[in-house]
Structures are given as structure tokens and as C-alpha cells.
N, C-alpha and C positions, 0 to 999 in steps of 0.2 A: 736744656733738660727735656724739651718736648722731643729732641730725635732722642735724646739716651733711653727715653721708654721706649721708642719706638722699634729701635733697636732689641733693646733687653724683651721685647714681645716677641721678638721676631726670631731670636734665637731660643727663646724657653718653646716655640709651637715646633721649633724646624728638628729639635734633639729627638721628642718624643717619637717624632715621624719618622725620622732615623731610625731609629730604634725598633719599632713596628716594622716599617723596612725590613731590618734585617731579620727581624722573628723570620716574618713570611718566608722568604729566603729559607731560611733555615729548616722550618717544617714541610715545606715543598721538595729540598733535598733530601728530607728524611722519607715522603712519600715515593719521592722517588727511587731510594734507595729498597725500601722494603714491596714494592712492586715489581721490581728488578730481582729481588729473591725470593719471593711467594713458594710456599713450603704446602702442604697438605698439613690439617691438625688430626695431630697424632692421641686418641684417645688413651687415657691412661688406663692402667687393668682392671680399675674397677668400670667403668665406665662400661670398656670389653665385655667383660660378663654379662654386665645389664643388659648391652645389645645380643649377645646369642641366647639370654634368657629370654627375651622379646621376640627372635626370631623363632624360638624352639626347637634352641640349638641345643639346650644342655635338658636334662643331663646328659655328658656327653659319656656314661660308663660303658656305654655298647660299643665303643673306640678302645677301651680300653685292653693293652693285651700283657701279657711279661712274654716277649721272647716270640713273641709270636702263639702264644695260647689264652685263650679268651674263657677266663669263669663264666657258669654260664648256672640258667637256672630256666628248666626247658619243658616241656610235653610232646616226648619225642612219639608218643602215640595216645589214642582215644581212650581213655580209660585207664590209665599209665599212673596221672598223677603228679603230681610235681616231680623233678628227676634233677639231680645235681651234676655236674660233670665241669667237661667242658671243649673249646672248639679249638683247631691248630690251625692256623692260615698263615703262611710264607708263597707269596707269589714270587716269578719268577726263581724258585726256588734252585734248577738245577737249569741254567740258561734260560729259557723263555718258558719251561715245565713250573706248572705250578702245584702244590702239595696242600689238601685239607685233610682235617679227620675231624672226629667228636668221638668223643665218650660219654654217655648217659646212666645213671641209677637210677629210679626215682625208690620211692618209700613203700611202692606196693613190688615193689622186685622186679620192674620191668626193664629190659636193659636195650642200650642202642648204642653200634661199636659199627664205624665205616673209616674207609679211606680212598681218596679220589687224587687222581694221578694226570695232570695234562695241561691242558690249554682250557682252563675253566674259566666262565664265563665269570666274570667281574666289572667294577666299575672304579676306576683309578686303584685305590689300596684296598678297596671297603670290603668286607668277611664276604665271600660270596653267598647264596642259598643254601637252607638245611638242606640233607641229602638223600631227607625223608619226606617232602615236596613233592607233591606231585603226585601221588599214589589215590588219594581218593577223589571223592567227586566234587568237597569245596577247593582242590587243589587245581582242577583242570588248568587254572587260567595262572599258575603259582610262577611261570618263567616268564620273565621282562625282558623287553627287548631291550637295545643297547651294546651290543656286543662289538666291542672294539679289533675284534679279530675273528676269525671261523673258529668256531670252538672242538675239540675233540680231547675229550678224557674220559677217563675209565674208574670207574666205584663198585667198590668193594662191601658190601653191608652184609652186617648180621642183626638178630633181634629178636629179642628173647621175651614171649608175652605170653604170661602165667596166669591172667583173669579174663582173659577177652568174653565179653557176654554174648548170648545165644539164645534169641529170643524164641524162635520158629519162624520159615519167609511167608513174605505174602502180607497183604494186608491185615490177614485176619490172625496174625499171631498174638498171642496172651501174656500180658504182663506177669501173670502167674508162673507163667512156660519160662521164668529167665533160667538159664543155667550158664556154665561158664568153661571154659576149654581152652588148653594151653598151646599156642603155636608159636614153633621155630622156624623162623623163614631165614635164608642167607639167597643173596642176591650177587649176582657179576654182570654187569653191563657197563658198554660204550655208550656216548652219547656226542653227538654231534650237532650240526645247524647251520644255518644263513640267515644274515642278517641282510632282508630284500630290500626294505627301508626301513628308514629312521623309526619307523611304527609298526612294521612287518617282519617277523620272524619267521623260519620253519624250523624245527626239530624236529630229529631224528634219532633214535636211542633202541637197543635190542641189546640181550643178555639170555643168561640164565638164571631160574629160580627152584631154590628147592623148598622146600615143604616139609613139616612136621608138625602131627594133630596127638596132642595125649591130654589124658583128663585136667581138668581144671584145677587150680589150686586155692581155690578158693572155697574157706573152711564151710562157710554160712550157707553156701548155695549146691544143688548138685551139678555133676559133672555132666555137660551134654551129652555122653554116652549112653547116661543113665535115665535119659525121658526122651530123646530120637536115634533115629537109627538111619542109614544109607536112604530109605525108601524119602522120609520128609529132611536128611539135612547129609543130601548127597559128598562121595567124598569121605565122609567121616572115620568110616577105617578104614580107609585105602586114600590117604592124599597124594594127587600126582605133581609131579615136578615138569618144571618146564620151560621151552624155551622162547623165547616172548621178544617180540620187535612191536614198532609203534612211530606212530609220528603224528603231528600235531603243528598246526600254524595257530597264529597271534595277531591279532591286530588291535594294537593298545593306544590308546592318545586319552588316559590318563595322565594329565599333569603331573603326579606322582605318585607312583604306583604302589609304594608303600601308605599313603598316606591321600589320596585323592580329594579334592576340593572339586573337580569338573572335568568331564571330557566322559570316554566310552571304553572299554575292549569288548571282544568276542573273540572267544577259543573253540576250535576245530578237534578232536583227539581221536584216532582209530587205535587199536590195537592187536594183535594178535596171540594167543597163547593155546601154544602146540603141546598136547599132554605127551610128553615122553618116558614117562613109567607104566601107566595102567592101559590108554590106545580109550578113554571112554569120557575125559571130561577138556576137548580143545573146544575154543568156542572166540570169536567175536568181539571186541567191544566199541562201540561209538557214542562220542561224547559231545558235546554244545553248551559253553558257559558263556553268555551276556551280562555286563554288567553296565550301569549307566550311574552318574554323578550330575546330578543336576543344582547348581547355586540358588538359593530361593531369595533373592536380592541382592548378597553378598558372598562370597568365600566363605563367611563365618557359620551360612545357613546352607546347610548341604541336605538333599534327597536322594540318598542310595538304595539303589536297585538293581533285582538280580533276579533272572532268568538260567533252569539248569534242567539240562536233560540229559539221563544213563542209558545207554542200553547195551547189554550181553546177549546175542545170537548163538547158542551152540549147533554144532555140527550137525550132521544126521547122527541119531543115535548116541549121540553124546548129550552129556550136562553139565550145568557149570557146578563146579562144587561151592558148598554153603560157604566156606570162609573167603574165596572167592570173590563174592557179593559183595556190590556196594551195601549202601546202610544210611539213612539219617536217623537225627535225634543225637546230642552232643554239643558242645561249644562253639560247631559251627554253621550246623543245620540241626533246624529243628530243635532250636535248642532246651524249649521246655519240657522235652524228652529224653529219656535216658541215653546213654552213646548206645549204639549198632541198636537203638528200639525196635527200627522198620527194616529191612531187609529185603530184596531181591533182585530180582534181573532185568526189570525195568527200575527207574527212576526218576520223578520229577518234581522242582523246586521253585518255591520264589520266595522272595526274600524283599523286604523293604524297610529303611534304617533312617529314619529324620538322625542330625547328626548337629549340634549347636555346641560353638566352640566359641564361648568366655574368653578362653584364655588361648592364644598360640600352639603352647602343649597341654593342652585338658578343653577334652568335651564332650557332651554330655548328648545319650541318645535314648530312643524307642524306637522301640521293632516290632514287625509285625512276620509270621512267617507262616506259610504254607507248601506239604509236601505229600506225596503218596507214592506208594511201590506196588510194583504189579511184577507177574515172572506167568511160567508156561498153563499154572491152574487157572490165575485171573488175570486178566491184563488192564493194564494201566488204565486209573481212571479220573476223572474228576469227584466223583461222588466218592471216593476213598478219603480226601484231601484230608492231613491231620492239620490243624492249625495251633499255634503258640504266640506270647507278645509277650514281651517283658520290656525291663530297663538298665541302662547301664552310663557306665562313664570310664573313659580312658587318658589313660597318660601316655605322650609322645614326643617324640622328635620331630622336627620338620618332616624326616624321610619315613620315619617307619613308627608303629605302636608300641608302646614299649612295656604297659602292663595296662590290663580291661579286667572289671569287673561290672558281673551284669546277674540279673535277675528273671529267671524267666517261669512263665505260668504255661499250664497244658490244662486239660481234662483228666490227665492219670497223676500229677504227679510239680512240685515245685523245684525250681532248679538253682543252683548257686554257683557262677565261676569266675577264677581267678586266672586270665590265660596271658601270654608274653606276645601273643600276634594280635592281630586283628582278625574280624570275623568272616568280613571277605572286601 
């Protein structure tokens, strides 16, 4: 009896160990097996979302196109207004020729109608630049570099501005003095470039521009005709047309230039315009826009800053005409001023924008700004400087701002805007 136990022990311990045995075995081959096909985890769509909602990827409506036309909802000029339309982009459209346009309305009647033909600067499929860009003084630095190829195409613009305000130039113009004056301008230029490096651009662009000044159409206020004359708002019955070349380098190492967290550019701009109707207003212009992005511990806490300086030299005996002239005061200088407030043929800016971002897409700033103009009676000074500060907060993309509201205070006057860019 004494071995039958000992037996019967000996087989009840040795089964279970069997058995354990072969588990092991078993789950080893299974480790094995599933290390031998290791796969990447594949998020499911909601998940998806969540991650491009986290990156400030979405809203993604500004991708949005039917066919290649993008609705759009725009401030194709200062004073404009909100303007409905919308934008056309087909690259590579006829071989390596790429094709944009836009149409504009907005609700005060001001309209904006181009089309651009060529080898336009883009970035894989993404809408290139408005092709209203670049024309004033928070535009200087408006071209990024990146260009996947030498660029060369040709735009076509027209643009129809029925209220444009007319304050008087110089520093000492009168908010009393607004009046208002309608110009038609249509534009034909080339535009070219090199991309030197990765950070270094040059462009190159020359056209023609024509010109047209008639009374303003705005009920409430009078027409500029009707409080200056040639002597203070040169130009005004007699606008010349013209033919105009320019070039401009770039040096940007913003991280992203839609949307900067850190880095620097500075823009370079000359330009030339040759009067070819009247022989009395060619003149000059040179441009310098700096800006800097400083992180104030993190990504999240940004210091933007910005240096800007205009100047238009006319010929011997010539002047630049008043519509001509640069101008602060508007949604992107000067903003607790009215648009075109300050006016003349010198110009210069600074700008500083704390910028604290909550959230990926939305965040929230103060600004603080100072600017003054000077032309041939007084010249540029410091003791002119208007200053303004307000507050705001924007919705975005990773790449670009997609709508800003901001608040801003002067000495004349309170300001409220709703704009689709950013402010520089």
C-alpha cells in the first residue's frame, strides 16, 4: 500500500506539470507568432478627429473645394467689408501651367476680379496666396519662401473701390477732414523669383497699372473733391497710369509662417513707378519689414514683434499722387484708427502682440501699437507717434488664422474687427 501512495503521488504532481508544460509552450508560440507579425495600431475615425482636433488640424473648411473653387468669405480691401465670392485653383492645370482666379463682392459694393496664369508659387496642392498680397505696407513680408520650382506667372486684376477714405497727408490731417473717393485700378504683371535657400528668397515682378479717381459714393460723407484740390491731395483730377517694376528679398526662419510660435523674417522691397500719362508724379519707393517671435517658456506663450519702415522719393519735380500713399490705421496697423487715418510718403511702425494659446487652434492676445507718417512738408518723426492697444482672440489651423476678433482703443476713436488673416 505504502508504494501504491507513493506512486499515486507521483503521478497526481507529474500530470499538473504536464500540463503547465505545455501551457508555456503554447503562449510562447503565440508570442512568438504575434512578434513575427507586429502591425502599426490603426486608429479608428473617431479617435482620427480627436488627433487633427488636437493638432489644429481642423477645421479643415479652408481645404475645402467643389471642382476646384473654393467659397470664400474675404476683405479683398481696407474698407471693403466683408465680400462673398470665391477662389479657383487647378495646378498643374494645362502641363506644369498652373491656373487661379477669385471673385469678390462684399456688402459696401466693393469688388475684386483677377486671374493668374503660370508656374505659381505653391506648396504641394494648398490654394496659393491672395493676389491682392503684397500691395501695402503690413504686406511687405506677405511672400514665403519654399518654392518648389522658379516661379513665373502673370495676373491679371481689376478692382472696383467705391468708398476709399481721404483723410488729408501728413501728420496733421483732421478727423473732421474724412471724405471719401472712388478708384478703379486694373493691373497687368509678371512675377518671378529664386529660391537661394531654404530661408532666402528674391522676387521679381513689373507690369502695368492704370488708374481711375471719381467722386466717392458714399452717401453720409463728402466726396474728396469737394474739401482738396491737386495743391493738398496731388493727382486728384489728373491720375496717372503706370508702369511699375520692383523686387524684394526675404529672409524668413519662421517656423510657420502662417501661424509662428518662434523664429524671425526681414523683408527688403524697392520699387519703381514710371508716370506714363501726365510726365509729373514717377517716384521711388523703399521698403524694410522685421518681424521677431519670441517663446516666453513655451510654444504656448509667444512675443510678436514688428518693426516697419515706408518711404516714396519722387523725382525732381514730380509727386507722388495722394491715392498712391501708403496709410496706417485699419485691422492691420494702427488698428484703433480708422483704415487710411494717417497718410503719406514716409512711414513708420511698430507693433507688439503677447499671444497665449489655451488651446492648439484658439488664442488669445494684447497688443500694443505705435506709428507716424511724415511726406515733403514734415518729415518723419518720433514725436508724431500715434499710439493704440487693444484685445483679441483667434481661431486657427496649425498653418494659417482662420477668423480674428479683436478690440482696439486710440485717442479719436474705438474700433471693432472681424478679419479671416492674421494681423502680421
Amino acid at each position: 500500500m505504502k508504494y501504491l501512495w507513493l506512486f499515486l503521488v507521483a503521478v497526481s504532481v507529474d500530470v499538473p506539470l504536464q500540463a503547465q508544460q505545455s501551457r508555456h509552450e503554447l503562449l510562447r508560440k503565440q508570442r512568438d507568432d504575434k512578434r513575427a507579425h507586429l502591425v502599426p495600431y490603426a486608429p479608428n475615425s473617431v479617435e482620427q478627429q480627436m488627433v487633427r482636433f488636437d493638432k489644429a488640424e481642423t477645421p479643415t473648411i479652408a481645404d475645402r473645394n467643389f471642382f476646384g473653387l473654393y467659397p470664400r468669405v474675404a476683405w479683398p480691401a481696407r474698407g471693403s467689408g466683408a465680400a462673398l465670392g470665391f477662389r479657383y485653383w487647378q495646378p498643374d492645370f494645362w502641363g506644369r501651367v498652373d491656373v487661379a482666379s477669385a471673385a469678390f463682392y462684399s456688402w459696401r459694393q466693393y469688388q475684386h476680379y483677377d486671374i493668374q496664369l503660370g508656374l505659381i508659387p505653391h506648396k504641394e496642392r494648398q490654394i496659393p496666396q491672395r493676389s491682392w498680397r503684397g500691395d501695402d505696407v503690413y504686406e511687405l513680408a506677405s511672400t514665403q519662401p519654399g518654392f518648389s520650382r522658379i516661379p513665373f506667372y502673370m495676373t491679371l486684376r481689376y478692382r472696383y473701390l467705391p468708398e476709399e477714405d481721404f483723410y488729408g497727408l501728413g501728420p496733421d490731417s483732421e478727423l473732421d477732414n474724412r471724405t471719401t473717393y472712388l478708384q478703379e485700378q486694373g493691373r497687368l504683371y509678371l512675377t518671378t523669383g529664386y529660391q537661394i535657400t531654404p530661408h532666402f528668397v528674391w522676387i521679381i515682378n513689373g507690369g502695368f497699372q492704370k488708374n481711375e479717381i471719381r467722386s466717392g459714393k458714399a452717401s453720409s460723407l463728402p466726396s474728396t473733391e469737394d474739401v482738396f484740390d491737386d495743391t493738398s491731395a496731388s493727382g486728384l483730377s489728373k491720375p496717372p497710369d503706370y508702369a511699375r517694376w520692383g523686387t524684394q528679398v526675404l529672409l524668413d526662419h519662421r517656423d510657420e509662417p502662417g501661424n509662428p510660435h518662434k523664429g524671425f523674417m526681414i523683408a527688403l522691397a524697392y520699387s519703381r513707378f514710371d508716370d506714363r500719362s501726365e510726365d509729373a508724379f514717377s517716384f521711388n519707393r523703399y521698403g524694410l519689414d522685421a518681424r521677431a517671435f519670441v517663446p516666453l517658456g513655451s510654444p504656448q506663450r509667444v512675443l510678436a514683434l514688428r518693426a516697419g519702415l515706408l518711404v516714396d522719393n519722387a523725382d525732381r519735380n514730380h509727386t507722388v499722387p495722394f491715392f498712391m500713399q501708403r496709410s496706417l490705421g485699419g485691422s492691420h496697423t494702427l488698428r484703433g484708427f480708422d483704415s487710411f487715418r494717417w497718410r503719406g510718403e514716409e512711414i513708420m511702425l511698430y507693433q507688439a502682440e503677447y499671444r497665449w494659446e489655451p488651446l492648439p487652434f484658439w488664442d488669445l492676445d494684447a497688443f500694443v501699437e505705435a506709428g507716424a507718417v511724415g511726406g515733403p512738408v514734415e518729415d518723419l518723426s518720433f514725436s508724431n507717434l500715434e499710439l493704440d492697444w487693444g484685445l483679441g482672440t483667434r481661431f486657427k489651423t496649425y498653418r494659417d488664422v482662420v477668423l480674428r476678433f479683436e478690440i482696439a482703443f486710440s485717442r479719436e476713436t474705438t474700433r471693432y474687427y472681424i478679419r479671416g488673416s492674421t494681423s502680421f
